[in-house]
C-alpha positions, 0 to 999 in steps of 0.5 A, a space after each residue: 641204573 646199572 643195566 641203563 650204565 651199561 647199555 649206554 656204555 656198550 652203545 658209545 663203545 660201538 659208535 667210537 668203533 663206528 666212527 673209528 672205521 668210517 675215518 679210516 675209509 675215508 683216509 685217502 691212500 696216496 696224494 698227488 698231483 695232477 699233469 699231463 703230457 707235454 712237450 716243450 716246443 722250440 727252434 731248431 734255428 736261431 732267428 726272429 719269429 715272423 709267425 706265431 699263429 698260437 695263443 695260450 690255451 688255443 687247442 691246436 693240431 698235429 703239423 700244424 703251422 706253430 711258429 715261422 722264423 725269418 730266412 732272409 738270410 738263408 735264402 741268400 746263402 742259398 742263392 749264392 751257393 746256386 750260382 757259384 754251383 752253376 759257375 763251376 759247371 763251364 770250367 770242367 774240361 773238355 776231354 774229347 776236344 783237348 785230346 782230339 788233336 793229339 789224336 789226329 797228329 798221331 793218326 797222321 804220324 801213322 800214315 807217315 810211317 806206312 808211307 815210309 816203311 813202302 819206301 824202306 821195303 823197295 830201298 828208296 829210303 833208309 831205316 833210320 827214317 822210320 826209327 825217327 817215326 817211330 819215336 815220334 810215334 811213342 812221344 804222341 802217345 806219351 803225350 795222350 796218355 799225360 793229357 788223360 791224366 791230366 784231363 782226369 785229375 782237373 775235371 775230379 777237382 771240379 766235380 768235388 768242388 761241385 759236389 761240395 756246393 751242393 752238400 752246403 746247399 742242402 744244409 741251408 735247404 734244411 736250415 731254412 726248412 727247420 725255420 718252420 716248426 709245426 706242432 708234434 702232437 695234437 694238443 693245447 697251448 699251456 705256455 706262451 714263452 716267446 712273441 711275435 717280432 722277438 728274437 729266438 736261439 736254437 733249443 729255446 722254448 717257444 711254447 708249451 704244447 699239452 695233452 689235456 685229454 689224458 690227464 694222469 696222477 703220479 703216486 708214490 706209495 709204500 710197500 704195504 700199500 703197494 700189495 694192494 694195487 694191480 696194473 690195469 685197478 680201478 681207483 677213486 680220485 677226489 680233487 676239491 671241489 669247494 667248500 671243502 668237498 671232494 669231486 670224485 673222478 674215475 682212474 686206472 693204474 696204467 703203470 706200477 715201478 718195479 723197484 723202490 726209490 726215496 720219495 720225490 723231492 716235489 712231496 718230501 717231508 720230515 716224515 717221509 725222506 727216508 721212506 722207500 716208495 714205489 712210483 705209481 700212475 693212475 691215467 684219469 677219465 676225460 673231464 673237462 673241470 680237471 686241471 693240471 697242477 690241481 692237487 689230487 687224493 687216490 682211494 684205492 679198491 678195498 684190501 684184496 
């Protein structure tokens, strides 16, 4: 009886040391929860939605038409700005027919003076004759030089007036190109916020757009597990599968942190709020059961 004592005592001493170690194998090292990329598509204008030829999990492409707001009253600014632009272009001043007749009047004082310093020259007129010639010469040219600037000054101030219409008409171009908001990235639609007929702000959300090919866990682990983990590792992750099971999928580690903060406020509990953690990602192999929000367990590769 005291040998059979023994070898029975031994045995359950083993199968506690068994269990003890299958138990701690199969403890997930991190939790998490599953997500992808996504972006928060919206309008950079503010008007009502005329298209939106997406839905809720519709599977869309890069630049592709996501919403259209109205631009009727864009398109009028637009129209008006045009045609004020093009009345501005008869009232700049014509220069050369302006100052053609100061021209001629001085070509004709010119000859004047010519004919008269002939007659000054053979004594058949006095100098006083070609003194008042001369001052009329110097008045015409006073006037040319005043109706030049005059001319330049007028015709900067239209071309200003036209080079501001056309800045604003570039604007209400942008504008109204802004209205049509095209999808950033290839992706699927996992929000709808806005509908058709309603009316948006600028930077309001309209939809969510989502990588669903590349899904990816943030972790958080702590120092001594860190130890164990490399860019590039391969990890185990189990998400339920029903009736209490575990569905395992492959991962990488695609990012570590390189500093510790305090753990997220998304997994904070009583225990861990004063923990220093490191961030972790680990991007998940394509998997069309996989969802984001799912809530998902990392087994790590054996201690190095």
């Amino acid at each position: 009886m005291t040998r059979n004592a023994l070898f029975l005592s031994g045995l359950l001493a083993c199968l506690v040391l068994v269990g003890g170690a299958c138990g701690h194998a199969g403890k997930p090292d991190a939790y998490g929860l599953i997500d992808a990329h996504s972006w928060m598509v919206a309008a950079s204008e503010a008007g009502q939605i005329v298209a939106l030829p997406v839905a809720e999990g519709q599977a869309v492409e890069q630049d592709a038409l996501g919403v259209l707001l109205d631009t009727s009253a864009l398109s009028l600014q637009l129209r008006a700005l045009e045609a004020q632009i093009q009345a501005l272009g008869p009232t700049l001043p014509d220069a050369g027919r302006q100052l053609d007749v100061l021209f001629r009047q001085k070509e004709s004082l010119e000859k004047e003076r010519a004919r008269i310093a002939g007659l000054v020259s053979s004594g058949s007129a006095s100098g006083n004759q070609l003194d008042k010639i001369d001052d009329q010469l110097r008045v015409v040219d006073s006037q040319i030089s005043a109706a030049r600037s005059s001319l330049s000054r007028e015709t900067a101030a239209v071309q200003a007036n036209i080079t501001s219409m056309r800045s604003q008409a570039d604007i209400v171009r942008d504008r109204i190109d802004r209205c049509t908001v095209r999808n950033p990235e290839n992706g699927t639609v996992t929000a709808l916020y806005s509908h058709l007929h309603e009316f948006v702000a600028p930077g309001q959300p309209i939809y969510k757009l989502s990588d669903l090919n590349h899904l990816f866990v943030d972790a958080w682990l702590d120092g001594d597990t860190l130890a164990r983990v490399a860019l590039g590792d391969s990890v185990s992750v189990g998400v339920d599968a029903g009736a209490g099971k575990l569905r395992r999928v492959q991962g990488r580690i695609s990012y570590v942190a390189t500093e510790a903060e305090f753990m997220p406020n998304k997994v904070l509990t009583r225990d861990t709020r004063t923990t220093m953690v490191y961030h972790v990602r680990v991007d998940l192999e394509k998997d069309d059961l996989l969802k984001p929000g799912m809530p998902a367990e990392i087994f790590l590769s054996p201690q190095r």
